[in-house]
Jmol script that loads the backbone (N, CA, C; Angstrom):
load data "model"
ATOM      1  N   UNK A   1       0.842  -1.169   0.000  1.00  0.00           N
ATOM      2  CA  UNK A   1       0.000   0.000   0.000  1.00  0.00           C
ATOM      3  C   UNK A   1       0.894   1.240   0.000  1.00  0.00           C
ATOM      4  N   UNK A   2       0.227   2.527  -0.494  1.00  0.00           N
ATOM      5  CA  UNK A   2       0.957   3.325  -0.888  1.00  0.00           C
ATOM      6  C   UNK A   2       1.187   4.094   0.430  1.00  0.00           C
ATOM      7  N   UNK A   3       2.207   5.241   0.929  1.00  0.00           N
ATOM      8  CA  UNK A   3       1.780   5.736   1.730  1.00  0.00           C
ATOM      9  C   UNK A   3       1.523   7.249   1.370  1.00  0.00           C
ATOM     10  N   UNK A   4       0.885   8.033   2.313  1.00  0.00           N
ATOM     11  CA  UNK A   4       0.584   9.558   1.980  1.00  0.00           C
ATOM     12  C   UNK A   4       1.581  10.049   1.798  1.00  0.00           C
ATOM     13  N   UNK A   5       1.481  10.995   1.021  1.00  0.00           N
ATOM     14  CA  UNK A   5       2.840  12.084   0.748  1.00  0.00           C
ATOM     15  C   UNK A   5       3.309  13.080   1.934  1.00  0.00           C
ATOM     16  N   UNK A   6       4.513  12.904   1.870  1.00  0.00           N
ATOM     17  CA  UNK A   6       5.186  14.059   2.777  1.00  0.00           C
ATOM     18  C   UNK A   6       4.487  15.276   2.487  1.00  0.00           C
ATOM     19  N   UNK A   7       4.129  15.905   3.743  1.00  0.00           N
ATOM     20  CA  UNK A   7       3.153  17.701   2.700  1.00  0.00           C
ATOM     21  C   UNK A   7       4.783  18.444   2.899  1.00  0.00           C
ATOM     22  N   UNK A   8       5.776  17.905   3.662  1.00  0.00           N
ATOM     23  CA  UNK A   8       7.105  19.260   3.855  1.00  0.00           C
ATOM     24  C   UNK A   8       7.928  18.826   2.795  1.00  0.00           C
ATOM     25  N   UNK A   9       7.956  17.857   2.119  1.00  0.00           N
ATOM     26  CA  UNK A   9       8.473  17.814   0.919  1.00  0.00           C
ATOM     27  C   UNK A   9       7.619  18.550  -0.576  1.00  0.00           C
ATOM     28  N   UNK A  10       6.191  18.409   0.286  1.00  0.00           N
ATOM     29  CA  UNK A  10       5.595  19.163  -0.805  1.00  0.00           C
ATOM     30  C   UNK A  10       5.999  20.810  -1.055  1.00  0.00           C
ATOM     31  N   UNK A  11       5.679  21.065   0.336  1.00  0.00           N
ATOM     32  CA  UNK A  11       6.162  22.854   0.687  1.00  0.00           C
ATOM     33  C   UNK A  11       7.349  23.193   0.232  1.00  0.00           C
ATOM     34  N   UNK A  12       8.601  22.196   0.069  1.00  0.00           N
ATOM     35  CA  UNK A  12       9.710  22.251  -0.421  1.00  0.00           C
ATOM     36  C   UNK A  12       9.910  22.327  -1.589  1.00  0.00           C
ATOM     37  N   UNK A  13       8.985  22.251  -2.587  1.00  0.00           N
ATOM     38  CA  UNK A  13       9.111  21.677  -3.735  1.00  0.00           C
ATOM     39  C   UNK A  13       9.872  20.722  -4.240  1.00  0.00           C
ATOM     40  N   UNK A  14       9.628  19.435  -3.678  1.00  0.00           N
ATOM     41  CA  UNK A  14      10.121  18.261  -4.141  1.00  0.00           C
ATOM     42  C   UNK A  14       8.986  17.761  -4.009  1.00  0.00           C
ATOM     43  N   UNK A  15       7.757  16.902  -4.891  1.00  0.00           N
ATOM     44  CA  UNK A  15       6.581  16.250  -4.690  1.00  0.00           C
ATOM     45  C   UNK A  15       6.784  15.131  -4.355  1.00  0.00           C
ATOM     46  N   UNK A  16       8.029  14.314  -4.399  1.00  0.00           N
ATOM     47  CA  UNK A  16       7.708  12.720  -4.197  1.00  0.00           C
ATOM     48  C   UNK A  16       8.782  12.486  -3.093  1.00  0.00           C
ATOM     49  N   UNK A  17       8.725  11.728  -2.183  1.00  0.00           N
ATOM     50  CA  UNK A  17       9.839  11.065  -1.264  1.00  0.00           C
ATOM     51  C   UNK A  17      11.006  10.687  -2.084  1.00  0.00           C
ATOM     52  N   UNK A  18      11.634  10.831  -2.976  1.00  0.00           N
ATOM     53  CA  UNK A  18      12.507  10.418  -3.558  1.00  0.00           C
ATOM     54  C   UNK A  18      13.382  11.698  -3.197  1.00  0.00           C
ATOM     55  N   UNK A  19      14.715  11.443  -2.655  1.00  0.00           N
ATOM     56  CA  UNK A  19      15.765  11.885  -2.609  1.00  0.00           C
ATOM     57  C   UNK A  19      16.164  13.149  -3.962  1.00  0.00           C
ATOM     58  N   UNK A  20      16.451  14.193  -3.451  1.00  0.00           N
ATOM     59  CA  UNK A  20      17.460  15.003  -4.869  1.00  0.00           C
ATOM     60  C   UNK A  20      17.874  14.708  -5.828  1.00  0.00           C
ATOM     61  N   UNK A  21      18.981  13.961  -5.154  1.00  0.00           N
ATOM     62  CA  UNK A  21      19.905  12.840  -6.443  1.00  0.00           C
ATOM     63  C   UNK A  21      19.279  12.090  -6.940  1.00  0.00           C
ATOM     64  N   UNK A  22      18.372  11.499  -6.915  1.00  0.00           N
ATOM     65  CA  UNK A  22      17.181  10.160  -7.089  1.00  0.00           C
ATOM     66  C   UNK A  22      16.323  11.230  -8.402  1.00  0.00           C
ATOM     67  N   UNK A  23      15.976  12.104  -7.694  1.00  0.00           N
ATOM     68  CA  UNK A  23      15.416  12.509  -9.480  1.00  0.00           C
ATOM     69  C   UNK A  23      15.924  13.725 -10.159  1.00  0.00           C
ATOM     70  N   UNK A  24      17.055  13.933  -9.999  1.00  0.00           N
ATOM     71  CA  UNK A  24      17.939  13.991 -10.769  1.00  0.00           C
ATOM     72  C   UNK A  24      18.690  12.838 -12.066  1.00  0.00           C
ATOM     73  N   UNK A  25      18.653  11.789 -11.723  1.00  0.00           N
ATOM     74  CA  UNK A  25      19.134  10.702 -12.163  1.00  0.00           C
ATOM     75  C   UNK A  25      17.649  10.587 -13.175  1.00  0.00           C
ATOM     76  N   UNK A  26      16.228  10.965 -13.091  1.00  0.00           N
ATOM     77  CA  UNK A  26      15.464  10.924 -13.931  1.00  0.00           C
ATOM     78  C   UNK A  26      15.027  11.765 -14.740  1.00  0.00           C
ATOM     79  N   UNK A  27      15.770  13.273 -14.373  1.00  0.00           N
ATOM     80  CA  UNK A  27      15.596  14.365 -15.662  1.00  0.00           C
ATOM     81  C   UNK A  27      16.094  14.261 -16.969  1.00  0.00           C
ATOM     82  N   UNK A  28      14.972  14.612 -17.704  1.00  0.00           N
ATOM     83  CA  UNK A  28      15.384  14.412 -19.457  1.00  0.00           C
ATOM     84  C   UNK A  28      16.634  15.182 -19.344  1.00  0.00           C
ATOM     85  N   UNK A  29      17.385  15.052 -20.563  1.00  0.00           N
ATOM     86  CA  UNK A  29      18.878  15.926 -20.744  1.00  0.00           C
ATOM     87  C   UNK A  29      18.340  17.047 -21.816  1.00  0.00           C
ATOM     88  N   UNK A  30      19.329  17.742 -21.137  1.00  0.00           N
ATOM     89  CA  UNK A  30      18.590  19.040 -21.707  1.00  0.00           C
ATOM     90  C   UNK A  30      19.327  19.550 -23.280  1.00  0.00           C
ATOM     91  N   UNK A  31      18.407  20.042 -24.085  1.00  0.00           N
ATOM     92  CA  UNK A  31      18.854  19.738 -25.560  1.00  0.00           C
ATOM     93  C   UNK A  31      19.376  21.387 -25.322  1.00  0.00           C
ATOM     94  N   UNK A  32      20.278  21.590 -26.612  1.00  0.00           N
ATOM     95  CA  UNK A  32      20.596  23.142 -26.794  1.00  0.00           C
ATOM     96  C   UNK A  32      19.706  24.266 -27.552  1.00  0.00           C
ATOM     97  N   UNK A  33      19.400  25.066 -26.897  1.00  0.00           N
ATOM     98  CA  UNK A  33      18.197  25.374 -28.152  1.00  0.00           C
ATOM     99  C   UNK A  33      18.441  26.182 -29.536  1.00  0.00           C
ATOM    100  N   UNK A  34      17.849  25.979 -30.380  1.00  0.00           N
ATOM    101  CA  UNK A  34      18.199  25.746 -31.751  1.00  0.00           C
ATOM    102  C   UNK A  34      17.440  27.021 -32.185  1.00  0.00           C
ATOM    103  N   UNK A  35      18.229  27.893 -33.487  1.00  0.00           N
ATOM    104  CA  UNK A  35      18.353  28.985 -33.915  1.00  0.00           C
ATOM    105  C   UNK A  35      17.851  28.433 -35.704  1.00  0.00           C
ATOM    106  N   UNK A  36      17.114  29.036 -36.287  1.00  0.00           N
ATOM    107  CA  UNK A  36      17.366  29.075 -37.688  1.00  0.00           C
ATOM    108  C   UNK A  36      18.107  30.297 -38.112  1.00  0.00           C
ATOM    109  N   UNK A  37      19.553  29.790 -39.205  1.00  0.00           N
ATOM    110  CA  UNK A  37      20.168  30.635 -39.909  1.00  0.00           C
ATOM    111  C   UNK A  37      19.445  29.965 -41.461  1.00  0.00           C
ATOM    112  N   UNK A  38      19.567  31.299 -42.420  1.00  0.00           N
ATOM    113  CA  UNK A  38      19.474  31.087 -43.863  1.00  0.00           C
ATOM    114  C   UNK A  38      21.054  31.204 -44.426  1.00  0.00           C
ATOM    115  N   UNK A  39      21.463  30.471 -45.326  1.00  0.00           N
ATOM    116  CA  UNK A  39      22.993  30.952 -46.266  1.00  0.00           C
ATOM    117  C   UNK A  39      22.720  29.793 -47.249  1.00  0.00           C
ATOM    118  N   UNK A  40      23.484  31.263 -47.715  1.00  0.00           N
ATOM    119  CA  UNK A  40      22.915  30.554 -49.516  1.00  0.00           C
ATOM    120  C   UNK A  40      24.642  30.399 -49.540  1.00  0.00           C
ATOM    121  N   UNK A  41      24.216  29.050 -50.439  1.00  0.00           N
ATOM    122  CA  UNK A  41      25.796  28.162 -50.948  1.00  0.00           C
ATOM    123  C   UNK A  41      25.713  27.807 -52.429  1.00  0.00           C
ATOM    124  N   UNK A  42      27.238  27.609 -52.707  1.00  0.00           N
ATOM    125  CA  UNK A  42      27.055  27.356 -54.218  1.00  0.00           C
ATOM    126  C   UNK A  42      26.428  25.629 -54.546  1.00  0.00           C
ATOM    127  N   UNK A  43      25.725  25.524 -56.118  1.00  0.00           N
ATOM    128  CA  UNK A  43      25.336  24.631 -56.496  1.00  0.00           C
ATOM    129  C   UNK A  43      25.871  23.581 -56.167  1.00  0.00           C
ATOM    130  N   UNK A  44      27.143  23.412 -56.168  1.00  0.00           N
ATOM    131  CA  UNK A  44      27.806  22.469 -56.157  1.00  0.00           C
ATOM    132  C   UNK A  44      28.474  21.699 -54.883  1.00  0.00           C
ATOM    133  N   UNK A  45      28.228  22.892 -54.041  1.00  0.00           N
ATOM    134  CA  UNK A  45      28.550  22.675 -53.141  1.00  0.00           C
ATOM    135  C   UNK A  45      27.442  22.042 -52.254  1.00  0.00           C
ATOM    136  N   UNK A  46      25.984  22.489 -52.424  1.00  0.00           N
ATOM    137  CA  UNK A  46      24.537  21.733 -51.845  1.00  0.00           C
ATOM    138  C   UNK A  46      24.220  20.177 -52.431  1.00  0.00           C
ATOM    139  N   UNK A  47      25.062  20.122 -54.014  1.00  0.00           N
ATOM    140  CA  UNK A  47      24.828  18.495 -54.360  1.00  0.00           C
ATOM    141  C   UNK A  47      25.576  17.685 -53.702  1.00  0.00           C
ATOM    142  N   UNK A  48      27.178  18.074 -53.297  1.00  0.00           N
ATOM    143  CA  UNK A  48      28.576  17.567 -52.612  1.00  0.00           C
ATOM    144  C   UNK A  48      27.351  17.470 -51.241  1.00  0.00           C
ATOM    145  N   UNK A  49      26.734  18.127 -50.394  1.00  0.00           N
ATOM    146  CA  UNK A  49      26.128  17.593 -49.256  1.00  0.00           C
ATOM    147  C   UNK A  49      25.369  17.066 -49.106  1.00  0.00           C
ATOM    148  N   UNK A  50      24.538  17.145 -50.194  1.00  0.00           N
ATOM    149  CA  UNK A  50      23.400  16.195 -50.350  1.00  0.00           C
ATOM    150  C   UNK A  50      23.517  14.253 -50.831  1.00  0.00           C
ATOM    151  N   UNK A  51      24.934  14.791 -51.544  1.00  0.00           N
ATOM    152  CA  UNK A  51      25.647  13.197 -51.699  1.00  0.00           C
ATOM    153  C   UNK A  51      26.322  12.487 -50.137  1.00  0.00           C
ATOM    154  N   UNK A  52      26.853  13.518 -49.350  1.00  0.00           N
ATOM    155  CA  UNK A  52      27.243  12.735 -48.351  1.00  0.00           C
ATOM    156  C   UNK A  52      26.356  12.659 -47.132  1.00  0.00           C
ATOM    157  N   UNK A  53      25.527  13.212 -47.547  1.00  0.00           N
ATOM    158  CA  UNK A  53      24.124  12.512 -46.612  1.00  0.00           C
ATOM    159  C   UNK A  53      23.827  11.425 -46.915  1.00  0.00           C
ATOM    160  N   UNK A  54      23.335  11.152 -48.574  1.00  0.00           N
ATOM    161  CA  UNK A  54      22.932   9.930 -48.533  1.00  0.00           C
ATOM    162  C   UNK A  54      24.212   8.653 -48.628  1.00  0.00           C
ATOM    163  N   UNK A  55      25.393   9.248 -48.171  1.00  0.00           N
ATOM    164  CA  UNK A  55      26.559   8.030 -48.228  1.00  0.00           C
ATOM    165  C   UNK A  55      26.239   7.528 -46.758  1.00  0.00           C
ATOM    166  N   UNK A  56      26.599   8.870 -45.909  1.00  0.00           N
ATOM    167  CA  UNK A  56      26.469   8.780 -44.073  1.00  0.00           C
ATOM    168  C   UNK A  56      25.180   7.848 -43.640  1.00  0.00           C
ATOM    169  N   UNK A  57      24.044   7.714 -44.536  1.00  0.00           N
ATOM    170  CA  UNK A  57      22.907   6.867 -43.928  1.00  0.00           C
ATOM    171  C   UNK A  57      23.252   5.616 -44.567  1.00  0.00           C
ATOM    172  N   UNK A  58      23.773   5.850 -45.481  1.00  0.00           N
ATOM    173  CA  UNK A  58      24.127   3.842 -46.190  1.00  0.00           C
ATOM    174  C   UNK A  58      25.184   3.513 -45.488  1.00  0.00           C
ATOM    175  N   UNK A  59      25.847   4.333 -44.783  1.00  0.00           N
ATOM    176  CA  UNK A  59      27.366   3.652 -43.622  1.00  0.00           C
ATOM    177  C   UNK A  59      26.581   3.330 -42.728  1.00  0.00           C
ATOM    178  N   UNK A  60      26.166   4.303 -41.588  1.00  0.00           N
ATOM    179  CA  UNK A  60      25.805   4.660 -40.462  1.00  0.00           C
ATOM    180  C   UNK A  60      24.271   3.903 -40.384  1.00  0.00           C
ATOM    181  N   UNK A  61      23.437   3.718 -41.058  1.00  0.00           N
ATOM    182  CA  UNK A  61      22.135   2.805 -40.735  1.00  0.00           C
ATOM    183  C   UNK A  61      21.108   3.585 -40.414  1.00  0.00           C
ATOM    184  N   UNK A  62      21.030   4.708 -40.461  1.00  0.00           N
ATOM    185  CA  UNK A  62      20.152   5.900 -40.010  1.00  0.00           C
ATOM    186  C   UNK A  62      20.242   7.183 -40.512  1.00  0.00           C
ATOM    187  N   UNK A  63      18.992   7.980 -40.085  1.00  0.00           N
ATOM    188  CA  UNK A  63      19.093   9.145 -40.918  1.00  0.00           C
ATOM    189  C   UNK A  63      20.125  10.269 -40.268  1.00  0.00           C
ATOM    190  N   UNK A  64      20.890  10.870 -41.744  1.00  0.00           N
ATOM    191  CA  UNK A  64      21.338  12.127 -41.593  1.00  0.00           C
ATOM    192  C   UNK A  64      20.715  13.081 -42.691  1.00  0.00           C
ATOM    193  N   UNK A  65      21.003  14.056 -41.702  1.00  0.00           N
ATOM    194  CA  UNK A  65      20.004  15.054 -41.999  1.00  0.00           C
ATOM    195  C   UNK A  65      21.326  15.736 -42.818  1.00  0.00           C
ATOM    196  N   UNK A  66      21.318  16.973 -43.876  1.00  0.00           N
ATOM    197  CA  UNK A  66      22.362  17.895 -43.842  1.00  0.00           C
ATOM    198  C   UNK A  66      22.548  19.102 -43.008  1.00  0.00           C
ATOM    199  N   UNK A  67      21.324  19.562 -41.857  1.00  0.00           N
ATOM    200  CA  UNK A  67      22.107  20.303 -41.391  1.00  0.00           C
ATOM    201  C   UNK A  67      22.848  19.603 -40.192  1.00  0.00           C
ATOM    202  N   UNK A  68      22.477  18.111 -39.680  1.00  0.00           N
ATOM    203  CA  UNK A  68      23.699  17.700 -38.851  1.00  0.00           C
ATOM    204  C   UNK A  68      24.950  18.172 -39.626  1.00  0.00           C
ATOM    205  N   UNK A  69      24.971  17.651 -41.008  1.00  0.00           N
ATOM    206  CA  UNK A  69      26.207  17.205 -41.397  1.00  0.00           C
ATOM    207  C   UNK A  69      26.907  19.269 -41.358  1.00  0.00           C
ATOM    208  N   UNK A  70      26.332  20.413 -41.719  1.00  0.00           N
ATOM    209  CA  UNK A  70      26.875  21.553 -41.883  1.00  0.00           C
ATOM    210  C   UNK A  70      27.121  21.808 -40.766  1.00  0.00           C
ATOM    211  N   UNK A  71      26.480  21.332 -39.104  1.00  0.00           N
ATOM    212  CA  UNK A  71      26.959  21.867 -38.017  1.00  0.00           C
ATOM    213  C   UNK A  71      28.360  21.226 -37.704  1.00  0.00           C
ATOM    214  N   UNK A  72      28.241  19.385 -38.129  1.00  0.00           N
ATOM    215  CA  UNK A  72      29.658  19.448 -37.796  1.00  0.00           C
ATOM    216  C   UNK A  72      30.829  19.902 -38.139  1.00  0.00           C
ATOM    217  N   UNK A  73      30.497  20.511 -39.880  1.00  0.00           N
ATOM    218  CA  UNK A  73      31.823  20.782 -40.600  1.00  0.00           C
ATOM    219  C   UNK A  73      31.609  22.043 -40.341  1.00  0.00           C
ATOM    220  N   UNK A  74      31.157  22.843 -39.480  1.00  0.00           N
ATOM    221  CA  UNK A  74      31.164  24.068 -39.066  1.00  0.00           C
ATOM    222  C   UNK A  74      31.516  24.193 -38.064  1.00  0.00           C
ATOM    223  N   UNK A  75      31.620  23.197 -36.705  1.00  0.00           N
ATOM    224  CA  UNK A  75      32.127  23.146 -35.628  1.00  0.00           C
ATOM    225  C   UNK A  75      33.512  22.706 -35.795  1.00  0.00           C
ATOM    226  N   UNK A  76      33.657  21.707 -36.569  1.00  0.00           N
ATOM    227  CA  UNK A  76      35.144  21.179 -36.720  1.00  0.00           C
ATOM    228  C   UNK A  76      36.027  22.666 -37.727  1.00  0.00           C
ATOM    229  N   UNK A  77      35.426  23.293 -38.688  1.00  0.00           N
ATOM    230  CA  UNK A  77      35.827  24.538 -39.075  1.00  0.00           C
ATOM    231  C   UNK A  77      36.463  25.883 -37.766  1.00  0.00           C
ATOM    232  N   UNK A  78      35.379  25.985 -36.750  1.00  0.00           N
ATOM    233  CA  UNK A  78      35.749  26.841 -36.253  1.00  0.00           C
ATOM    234  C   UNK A  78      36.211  26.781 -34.794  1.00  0.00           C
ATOM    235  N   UNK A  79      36.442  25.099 -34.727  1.00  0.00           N
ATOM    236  CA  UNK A  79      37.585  25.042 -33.915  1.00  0.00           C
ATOM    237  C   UNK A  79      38.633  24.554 -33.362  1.00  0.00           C
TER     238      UNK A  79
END
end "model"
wireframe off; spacefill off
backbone 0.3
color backbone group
């Protein structure tokens, strides 16, 4: 059987008898939040990414997207 809730954990803002660390260990991870940029690129250069997208999902077994693929060669670019 269940028992009643702590009300001084309630007043605390913690709702459940579970320890700090305890739900901590169950918070989603927190994503970065995401910006739209526009940039225009040359022709040749949008087919060159659009080819190694569809290479990266016939290696890798899953989808890539191209702007994964421009953040990494933009992160590995600038640093």
């Amino acid at each position: 059987m269940k028992s009643k809730p702590n009300i001084d954990n309630f007043i605390a803002g913690t709702p459940t008898d579970q320890k700090p660390a305890e739900l901590l260990q169950h918070a989603p991870a927190v994503k970065p939040r995401l910006i739209q940029k526009i940039f225009k690129i040359s022709e040749d250069l949008a087919i060159d990414l659009e080819q190694r997208c569809i290479n990266e999902r016939r290696k890798l077994g899953r989808r890539v997207t191209q702007n994964e693929l421009a953040e990494i060669a933009l992160r590995n670019y600038l640093s």
